[in-house]
C-alpha positions in Angstrom: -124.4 5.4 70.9 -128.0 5.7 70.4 -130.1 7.0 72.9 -133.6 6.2 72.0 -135.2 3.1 70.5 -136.5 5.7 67.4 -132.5 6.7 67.0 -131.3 3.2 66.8 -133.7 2.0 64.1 -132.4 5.2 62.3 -129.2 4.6 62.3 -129.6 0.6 61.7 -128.6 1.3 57.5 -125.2 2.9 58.8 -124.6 -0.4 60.8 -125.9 -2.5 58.3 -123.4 -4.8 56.3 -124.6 -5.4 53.2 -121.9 -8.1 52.3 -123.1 -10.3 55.1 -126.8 -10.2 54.0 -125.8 -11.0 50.7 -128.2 -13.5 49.2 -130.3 -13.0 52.1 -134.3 -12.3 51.8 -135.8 -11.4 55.1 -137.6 -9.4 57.3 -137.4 -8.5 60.8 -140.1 -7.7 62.5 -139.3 -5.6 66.3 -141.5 -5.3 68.7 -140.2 -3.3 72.0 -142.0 -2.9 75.1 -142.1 -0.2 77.2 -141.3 3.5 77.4 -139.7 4.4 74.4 -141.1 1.3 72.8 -142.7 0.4 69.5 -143.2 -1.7 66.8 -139.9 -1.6 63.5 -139.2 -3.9 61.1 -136.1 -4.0 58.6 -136.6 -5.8 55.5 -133.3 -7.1 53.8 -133.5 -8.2 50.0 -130.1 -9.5 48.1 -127.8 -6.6 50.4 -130.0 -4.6 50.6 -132.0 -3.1 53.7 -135.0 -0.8 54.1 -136.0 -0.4 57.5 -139.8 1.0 58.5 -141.7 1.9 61.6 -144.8 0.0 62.2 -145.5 -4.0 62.0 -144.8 -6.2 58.7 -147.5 -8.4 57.0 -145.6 -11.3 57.0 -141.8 -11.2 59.3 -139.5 -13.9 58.9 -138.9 -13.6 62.6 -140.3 -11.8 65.0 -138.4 -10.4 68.0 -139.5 -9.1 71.5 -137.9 -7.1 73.9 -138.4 -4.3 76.6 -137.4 -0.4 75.3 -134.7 -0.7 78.0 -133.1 -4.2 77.0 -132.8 -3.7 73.4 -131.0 -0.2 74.5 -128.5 -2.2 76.1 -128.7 -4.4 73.2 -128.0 -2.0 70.7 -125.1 -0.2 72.4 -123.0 -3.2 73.3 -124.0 -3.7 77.1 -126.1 -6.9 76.7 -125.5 -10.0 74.6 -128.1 -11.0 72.0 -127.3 -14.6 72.9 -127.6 -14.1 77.2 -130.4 -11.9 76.2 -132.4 -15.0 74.5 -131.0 -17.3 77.3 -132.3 -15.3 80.3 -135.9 -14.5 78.6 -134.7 -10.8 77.9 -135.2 -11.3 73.9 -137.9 -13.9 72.8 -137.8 -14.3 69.2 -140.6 -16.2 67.5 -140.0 -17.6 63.4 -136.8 -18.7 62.2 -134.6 -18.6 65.0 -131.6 -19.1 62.7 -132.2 -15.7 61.1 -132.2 -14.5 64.6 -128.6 -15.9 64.7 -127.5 -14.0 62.2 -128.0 -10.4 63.4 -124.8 -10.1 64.8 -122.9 -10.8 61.7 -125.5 -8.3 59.6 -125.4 -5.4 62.0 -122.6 -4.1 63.6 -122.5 -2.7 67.4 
């Protein structure tokens, strides 16, 4: 379990699953509020997935939660989906990519 916001964007490559972003050219652009916070984005191109701190020119989606939120994200405590329904997670761009994360990273 990650601890920090830093530690889980570290550790996104070892949850990554490269056969379900097969094909897939993306990027995901993170922007958490809050203690702790900060801006990530993981790029994915054909399997493959480099993930960097800072904001992307051009995300395919863009998602925004607080530091505390995507913690509970990230370690299994919160649903993506009740997250977007209850205005935890607001996600702006292609909402389908969005979709997708669960089947791309593991928990």
């Amino acid at each position: 379990m990650a601890e920090t916001c830093a530690e889980a964007f570290e550790a996104m490559n070892d949850r990554f699953n490269a056969d379900a972003a097969a094909g897939l050219n993306a990027v995901f652009q993170y922007h958490i509020e809050g203690d702790g916070g900060g801006d990530w984005n993981c790029s994915i191109s054909n399997g493959t997935l480099t993930v960097n701190e800072g904001v992307h020119d051009n995300p395919s989606v863009t998602l925004t939660m607080a530091a505390s939120d995507f913690m509970d994200l990230i370690n299994g405590k919160l649903n993506g989906q009740m997250a977007f329904m209850t205005g935890k997670l607001k996600i702006a761009g292609d909402i389908s990519l969005a979709m997708k994360l669960g089947s791309i990273f593991s928990l």
